[in-house]
C-alpha positions as CSV (number, residue, x, y, z in Angstrom):
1,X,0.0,0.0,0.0
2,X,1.4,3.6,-0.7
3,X,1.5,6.1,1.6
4,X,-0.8,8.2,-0.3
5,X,-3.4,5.2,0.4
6,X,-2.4,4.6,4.0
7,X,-2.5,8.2,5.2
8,X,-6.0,9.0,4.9
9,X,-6.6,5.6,6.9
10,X,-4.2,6.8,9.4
11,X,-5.9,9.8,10.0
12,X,-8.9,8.0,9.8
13,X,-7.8,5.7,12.5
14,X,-6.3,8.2,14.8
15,X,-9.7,10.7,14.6
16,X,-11.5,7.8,15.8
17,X,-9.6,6.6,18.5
18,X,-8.8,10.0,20.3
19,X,-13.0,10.7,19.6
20,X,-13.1,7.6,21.6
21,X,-10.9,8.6,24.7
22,X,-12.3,12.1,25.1
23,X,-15.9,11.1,24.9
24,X,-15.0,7.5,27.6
25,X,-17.2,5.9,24.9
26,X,-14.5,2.7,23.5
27,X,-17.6,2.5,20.6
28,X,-17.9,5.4,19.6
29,X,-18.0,6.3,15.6
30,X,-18.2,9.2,13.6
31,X,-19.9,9.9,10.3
32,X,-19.0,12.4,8.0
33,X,-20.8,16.3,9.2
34,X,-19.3,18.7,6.4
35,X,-16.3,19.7,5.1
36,X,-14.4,22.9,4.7
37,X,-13.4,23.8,0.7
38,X,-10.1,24.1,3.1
39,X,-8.3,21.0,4.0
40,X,-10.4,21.0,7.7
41,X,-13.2,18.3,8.3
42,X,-16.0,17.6,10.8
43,X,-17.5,14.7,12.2
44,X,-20.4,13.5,14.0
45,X,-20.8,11.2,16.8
46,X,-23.5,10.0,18.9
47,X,-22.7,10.7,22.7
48,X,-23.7,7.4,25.3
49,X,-25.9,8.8,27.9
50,X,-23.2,9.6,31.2
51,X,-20.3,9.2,28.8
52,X,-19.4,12.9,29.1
53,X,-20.2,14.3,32.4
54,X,-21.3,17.8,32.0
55,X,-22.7,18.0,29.0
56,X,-26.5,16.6,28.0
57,X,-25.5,16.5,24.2
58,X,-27.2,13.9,22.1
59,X,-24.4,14.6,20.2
60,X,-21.1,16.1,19.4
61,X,-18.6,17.1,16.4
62,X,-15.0,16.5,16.0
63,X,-12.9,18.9,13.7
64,X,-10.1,17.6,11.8
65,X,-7.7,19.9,10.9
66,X,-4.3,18.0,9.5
67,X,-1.2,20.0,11.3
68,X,0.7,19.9,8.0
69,X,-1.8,21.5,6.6
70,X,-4.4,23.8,8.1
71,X,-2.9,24.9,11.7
72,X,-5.8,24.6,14.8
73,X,-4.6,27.3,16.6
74,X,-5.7,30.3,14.4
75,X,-9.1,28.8,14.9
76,X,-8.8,28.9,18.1
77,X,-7.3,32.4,19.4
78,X,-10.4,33.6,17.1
79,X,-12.8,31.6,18.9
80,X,-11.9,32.8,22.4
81,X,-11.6,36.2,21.2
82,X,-15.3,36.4,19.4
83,X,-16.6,34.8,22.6
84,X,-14.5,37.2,25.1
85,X,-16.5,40.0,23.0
86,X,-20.2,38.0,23.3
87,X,-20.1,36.8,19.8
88,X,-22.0,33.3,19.5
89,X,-19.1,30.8,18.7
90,X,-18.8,26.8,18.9
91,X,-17.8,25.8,22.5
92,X,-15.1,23.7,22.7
93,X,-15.5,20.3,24.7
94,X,-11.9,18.6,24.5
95,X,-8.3,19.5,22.2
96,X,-5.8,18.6,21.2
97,X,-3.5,21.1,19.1
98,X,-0.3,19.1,18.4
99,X,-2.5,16.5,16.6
100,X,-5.4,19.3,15.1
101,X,-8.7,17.5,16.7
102,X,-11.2,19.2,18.7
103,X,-14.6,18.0,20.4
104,X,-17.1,20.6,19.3
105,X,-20.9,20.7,20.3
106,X,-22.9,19.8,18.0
107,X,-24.8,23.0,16.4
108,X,-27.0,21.1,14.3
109,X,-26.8,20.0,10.5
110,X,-28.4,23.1,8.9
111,X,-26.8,26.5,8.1
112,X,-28.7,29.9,7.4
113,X,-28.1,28.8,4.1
114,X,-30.3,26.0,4.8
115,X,-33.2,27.7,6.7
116,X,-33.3,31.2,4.7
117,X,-35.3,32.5,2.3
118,X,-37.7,35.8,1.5
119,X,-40.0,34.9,4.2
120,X,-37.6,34.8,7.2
121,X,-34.4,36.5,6.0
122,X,-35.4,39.9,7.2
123,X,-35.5,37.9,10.5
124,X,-32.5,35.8,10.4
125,X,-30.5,38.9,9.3
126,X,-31.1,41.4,11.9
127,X,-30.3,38.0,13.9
128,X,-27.1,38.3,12.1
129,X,-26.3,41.7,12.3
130,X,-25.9,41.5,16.1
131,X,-23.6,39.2,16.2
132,X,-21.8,41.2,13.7
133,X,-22.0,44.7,15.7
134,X,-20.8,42.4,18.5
135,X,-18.3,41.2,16.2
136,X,-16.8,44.8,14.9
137,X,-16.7,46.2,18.5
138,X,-14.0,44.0,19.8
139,X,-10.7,46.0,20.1
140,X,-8.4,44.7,17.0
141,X,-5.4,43.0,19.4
142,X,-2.4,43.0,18.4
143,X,-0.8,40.5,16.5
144,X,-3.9,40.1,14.6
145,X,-3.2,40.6,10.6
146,X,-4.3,43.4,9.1
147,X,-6.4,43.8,5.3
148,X,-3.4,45.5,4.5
149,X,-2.3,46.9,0.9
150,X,0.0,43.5,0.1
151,X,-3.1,41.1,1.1
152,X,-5.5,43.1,-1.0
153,X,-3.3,43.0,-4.0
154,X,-2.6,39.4,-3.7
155,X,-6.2,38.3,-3.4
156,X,-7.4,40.6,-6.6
157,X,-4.5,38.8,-8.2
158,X,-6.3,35.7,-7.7
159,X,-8.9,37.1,-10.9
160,X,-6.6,37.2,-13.1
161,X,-3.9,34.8,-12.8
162,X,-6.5,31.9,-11.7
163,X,-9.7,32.7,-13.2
164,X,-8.6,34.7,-16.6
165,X,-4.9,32.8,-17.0
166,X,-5.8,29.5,-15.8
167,X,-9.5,28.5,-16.2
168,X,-10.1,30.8,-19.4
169,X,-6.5,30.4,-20.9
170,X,-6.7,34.3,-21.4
171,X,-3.7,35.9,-22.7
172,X,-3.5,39.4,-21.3
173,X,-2.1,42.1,-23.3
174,X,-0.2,45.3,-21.8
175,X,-3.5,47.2,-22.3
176,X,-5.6,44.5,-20.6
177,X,-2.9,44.6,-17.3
178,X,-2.6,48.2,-17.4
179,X,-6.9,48.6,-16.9
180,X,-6.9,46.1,-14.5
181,X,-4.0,47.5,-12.5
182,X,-5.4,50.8,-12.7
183,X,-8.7,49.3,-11.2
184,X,-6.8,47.1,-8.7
185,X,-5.4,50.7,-7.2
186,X,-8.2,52.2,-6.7
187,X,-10.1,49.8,-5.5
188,X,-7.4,49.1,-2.5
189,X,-7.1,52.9,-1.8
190,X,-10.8,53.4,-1.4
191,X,-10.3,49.8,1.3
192,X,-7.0,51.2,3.1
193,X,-9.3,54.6,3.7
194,X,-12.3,52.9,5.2
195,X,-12.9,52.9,8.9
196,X,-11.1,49.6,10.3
197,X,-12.7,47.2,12.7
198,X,-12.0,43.5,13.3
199,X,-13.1,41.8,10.1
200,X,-14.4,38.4,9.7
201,X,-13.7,38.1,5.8
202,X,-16.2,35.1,5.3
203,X,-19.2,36.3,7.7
204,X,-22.2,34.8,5.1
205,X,-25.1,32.5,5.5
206,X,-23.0,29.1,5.1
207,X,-20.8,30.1,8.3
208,X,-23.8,31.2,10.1
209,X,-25.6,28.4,12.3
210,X,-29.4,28.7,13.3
211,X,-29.4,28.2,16.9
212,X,-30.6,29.7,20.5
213,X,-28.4,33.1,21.7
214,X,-27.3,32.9,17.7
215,X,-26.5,32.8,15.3
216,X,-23.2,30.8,15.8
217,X,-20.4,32.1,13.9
218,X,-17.9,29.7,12.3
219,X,-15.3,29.5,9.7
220,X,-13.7,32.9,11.5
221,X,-10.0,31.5,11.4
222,X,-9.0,34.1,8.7
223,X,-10.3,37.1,10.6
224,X,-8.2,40.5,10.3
225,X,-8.1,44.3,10.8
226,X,-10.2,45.7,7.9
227,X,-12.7,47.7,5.9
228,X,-15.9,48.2,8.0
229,X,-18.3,47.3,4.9
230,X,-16.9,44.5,4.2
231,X,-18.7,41.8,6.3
232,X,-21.8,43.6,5.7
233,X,-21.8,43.2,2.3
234,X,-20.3,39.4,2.2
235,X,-23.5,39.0,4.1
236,X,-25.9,40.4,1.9
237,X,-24.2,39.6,-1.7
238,X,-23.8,35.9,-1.0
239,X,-21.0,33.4,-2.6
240,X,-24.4,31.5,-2.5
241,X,-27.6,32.8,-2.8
242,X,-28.9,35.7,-4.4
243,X,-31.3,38.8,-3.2
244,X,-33.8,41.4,-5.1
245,X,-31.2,44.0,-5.2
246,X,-33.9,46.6,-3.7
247,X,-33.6,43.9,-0.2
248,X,-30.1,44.2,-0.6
249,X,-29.9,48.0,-0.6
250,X,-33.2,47.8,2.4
251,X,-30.9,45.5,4.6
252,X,-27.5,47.4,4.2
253,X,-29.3,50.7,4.8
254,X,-30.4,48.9,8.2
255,X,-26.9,47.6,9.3
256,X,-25.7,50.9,8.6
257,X,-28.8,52.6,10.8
258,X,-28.2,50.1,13.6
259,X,-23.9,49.9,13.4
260,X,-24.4,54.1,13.7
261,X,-26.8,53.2,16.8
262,X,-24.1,51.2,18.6
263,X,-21.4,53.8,17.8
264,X,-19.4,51.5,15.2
265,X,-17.3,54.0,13.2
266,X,-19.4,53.8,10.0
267,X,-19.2,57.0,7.7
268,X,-22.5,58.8,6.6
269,X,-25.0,56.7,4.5
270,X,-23.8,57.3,0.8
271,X,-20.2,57.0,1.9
272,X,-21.1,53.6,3.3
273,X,-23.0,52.8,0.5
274,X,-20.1,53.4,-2.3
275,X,-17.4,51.7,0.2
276,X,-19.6,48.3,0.6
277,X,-20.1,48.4,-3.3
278,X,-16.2,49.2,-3.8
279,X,-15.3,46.7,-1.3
280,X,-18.0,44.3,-2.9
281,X,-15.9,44.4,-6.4
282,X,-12.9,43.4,-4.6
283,X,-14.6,40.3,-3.0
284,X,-16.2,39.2,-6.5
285,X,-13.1,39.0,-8.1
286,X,-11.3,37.6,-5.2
287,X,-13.7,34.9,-4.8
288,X,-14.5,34.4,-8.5
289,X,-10.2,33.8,-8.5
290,X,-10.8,31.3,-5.6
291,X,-13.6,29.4,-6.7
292,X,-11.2,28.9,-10.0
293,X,-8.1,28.1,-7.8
294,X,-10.1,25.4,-5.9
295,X,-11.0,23.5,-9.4
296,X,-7.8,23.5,-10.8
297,X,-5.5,22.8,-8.0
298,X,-7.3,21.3,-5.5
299,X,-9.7,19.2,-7.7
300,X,-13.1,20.7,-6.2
301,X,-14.9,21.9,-9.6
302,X,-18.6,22.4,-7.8
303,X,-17.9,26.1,-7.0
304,X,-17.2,27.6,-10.7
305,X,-21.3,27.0,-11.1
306,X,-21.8,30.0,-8.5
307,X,-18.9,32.0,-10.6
308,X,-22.2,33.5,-12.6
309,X,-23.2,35.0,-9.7
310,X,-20.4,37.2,-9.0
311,X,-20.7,38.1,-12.8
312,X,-24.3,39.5,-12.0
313,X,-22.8,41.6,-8.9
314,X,-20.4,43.3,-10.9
315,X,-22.8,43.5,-13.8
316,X,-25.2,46.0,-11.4
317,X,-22.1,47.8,-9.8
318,X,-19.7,48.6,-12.0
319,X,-21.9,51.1,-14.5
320,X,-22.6,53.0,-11.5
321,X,-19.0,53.9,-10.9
322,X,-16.8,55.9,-13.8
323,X,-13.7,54.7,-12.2
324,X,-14.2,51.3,-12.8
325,X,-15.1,51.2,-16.2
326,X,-11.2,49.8,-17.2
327,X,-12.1,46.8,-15.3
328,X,-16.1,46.4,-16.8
329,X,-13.9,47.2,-20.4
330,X,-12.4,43.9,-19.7
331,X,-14.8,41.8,-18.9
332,X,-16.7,43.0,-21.6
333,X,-13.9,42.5,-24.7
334,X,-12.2,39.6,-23.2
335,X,-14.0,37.7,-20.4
336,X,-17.0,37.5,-21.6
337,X,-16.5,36.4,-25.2
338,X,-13.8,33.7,-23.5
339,X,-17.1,32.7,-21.4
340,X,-19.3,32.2,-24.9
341,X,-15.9,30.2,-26.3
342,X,-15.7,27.7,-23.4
343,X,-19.5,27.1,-23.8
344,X,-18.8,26.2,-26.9
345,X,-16.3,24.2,-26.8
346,X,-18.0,22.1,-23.6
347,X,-20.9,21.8,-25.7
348,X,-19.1,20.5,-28.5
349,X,-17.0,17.8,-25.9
350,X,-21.1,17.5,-24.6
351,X,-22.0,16.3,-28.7
């Protein structure tokens, strides 16, 4: 056997048996819960009744997080300090960090994005938005990275080296760099001069979990100092799901009205309003970039069909804004007859 085929049963095998020492249950077993488009997995377990004093759980999770390649501890130091600020976070039953397991409760199997649609999202937002106000008024410690210009440039670099050069085989001439670049600049200098709060950078339906005190917060492990629109607007214009843009506008102009009510440094309403749309652009193309990135080198091809979506958001934004017409110029000559030549061709492969 190879050690590409004995290594997943390894890990299999030591999940399973730590699982079974910090729960005193020798037969316990797990069953796959979810898994991150990271390299972290999750678990679930049925808990023996008396097996772990002090909790009642029917049930529990354990996280997998290989050492060698997705670090716990980030997870963790964001976990305590969400919680230390009231934010509605996982509680953590057992760890251990050398080995990247931890005993989780179990939060359920459903996610906002599960549970939400036009008849309770108006609900389940405002739910959402006070965990985020919670969220934005912890103190930024130190040590804690910052949305800085280098991080910013490297993720918009993710459009077009991994989405244009890799997944649309897009040669980009000194014209086509030179819009984008002038784009790329302004759309970080409009970032670096919004107010800067403690960002979550993923704070969307899918990391959000229906429960009591909620919701819970998850997939937080990336969190950094940042743009003060930015987790508004990740939660509003979703990776996966999409809102009548007049909600959209209705709930940002309501974080904004209640973040100015808890005395969150949020600039007056238009300003707000061309920051979260500014800040938006940057997270389409980031994400657009990603969702590439995770087909072609990590083998995960299920997230290029939401790549139309962020298509749409930039489709409604960028004609508002002069400034960014380089970047709609491009997308216009080059991306999107690239898009009608791939159709083409995978309906040809499809004949």
């Amino acid at each position: 056997m190879s050690h590409t085929d004995s290594a997943p049963i390894a890990r299999d095998t030591a999940r399973l048996d730590w699982a079974c020492t910090v729960t005193g249950d020798a037969n316990f077993d797990l069953h796959r819960a979810s898994m991150d488009a990271g390299f972290r997995s999750y678990w679930r377990g049925a808990v023996a009744p008396g097996s772990m004093p002090g909790t009642n759980a029917a049930s529990v999770i354990v996280m997998d997080s290989p050492p060698d390649k997705e670090d716990v501890r980030p997870w963790l130091r964001v976990r305590d300090l969400l919680q230390s600020g009231g934010v509605r976070v996982p509680n953590v039953l057992a760890r251990d960090e050398d080995a990247g397991f931890l005993l989780l409760e179990d939060l359920g199997a459903d996610t906002y994005l599960h549970v939400i649609g036009l008849h309770n999202a108006d609900a389940l937002f405002d739910d959402a938005i006070t965990q985020l106000l919670k969220l934005q008024a912890i103190p930024c410690p130190p040590g804690l990275p910052v949305y800085d210009e280098a991080l910013l440039a490297r993720e918009l670099r993710l459009f077009d080296g991994w989405y244009l050069g890799h997944h649309l085989g897009l040669s980009l001439d000194c014209g086509d760099m030179d819009r984008l670049d002038l784009v790329y600049r302004r759309l970080i200098d409009v970032a670096l001069a919004q107010p800067q709060v403690l960002v979550h950078r993923d704070f969307m339906p899918r990391n959000l979990m229906p429960v009591a005190n909620g919701p819970a917060v998850l997939d937080f492990q990336d969190a950094v100092r940042g743009p003060i629109a930015y987790d508004a607007l990740s939660l509003f214009k979703d990776a996966f799901l999409s809102w009548p843009e007049a909600k959209v506008d209705g709930w940002l102009d309501h974080y904004h009205a209640r973040a100015t009510a808890a005395g969150l440094p949020v600039p007056d309403r238009a300003r707000f309003r061309r920051d979260a749309d500014w800040i938006g652009v940057q997270r389409h193309l980031k994400v657009i970039g990603i969702f590439a990135r995770l087909w072609h080198r990590d083998g995960k091809p299920k997230y290029l069909a939401d790549v139309p979506r962020f298509f749409t958001y930039l489709d409604a934004v960028l004609p508002r804004y002069p400034e960014l017409a380089p970047l709609a110029e491009v997308i216009e000559q080059r991306v999107k007859p690239a898009l009608v030549e791939l159709a083409r061709g995978q309906e040809g492969m499809g004949g």
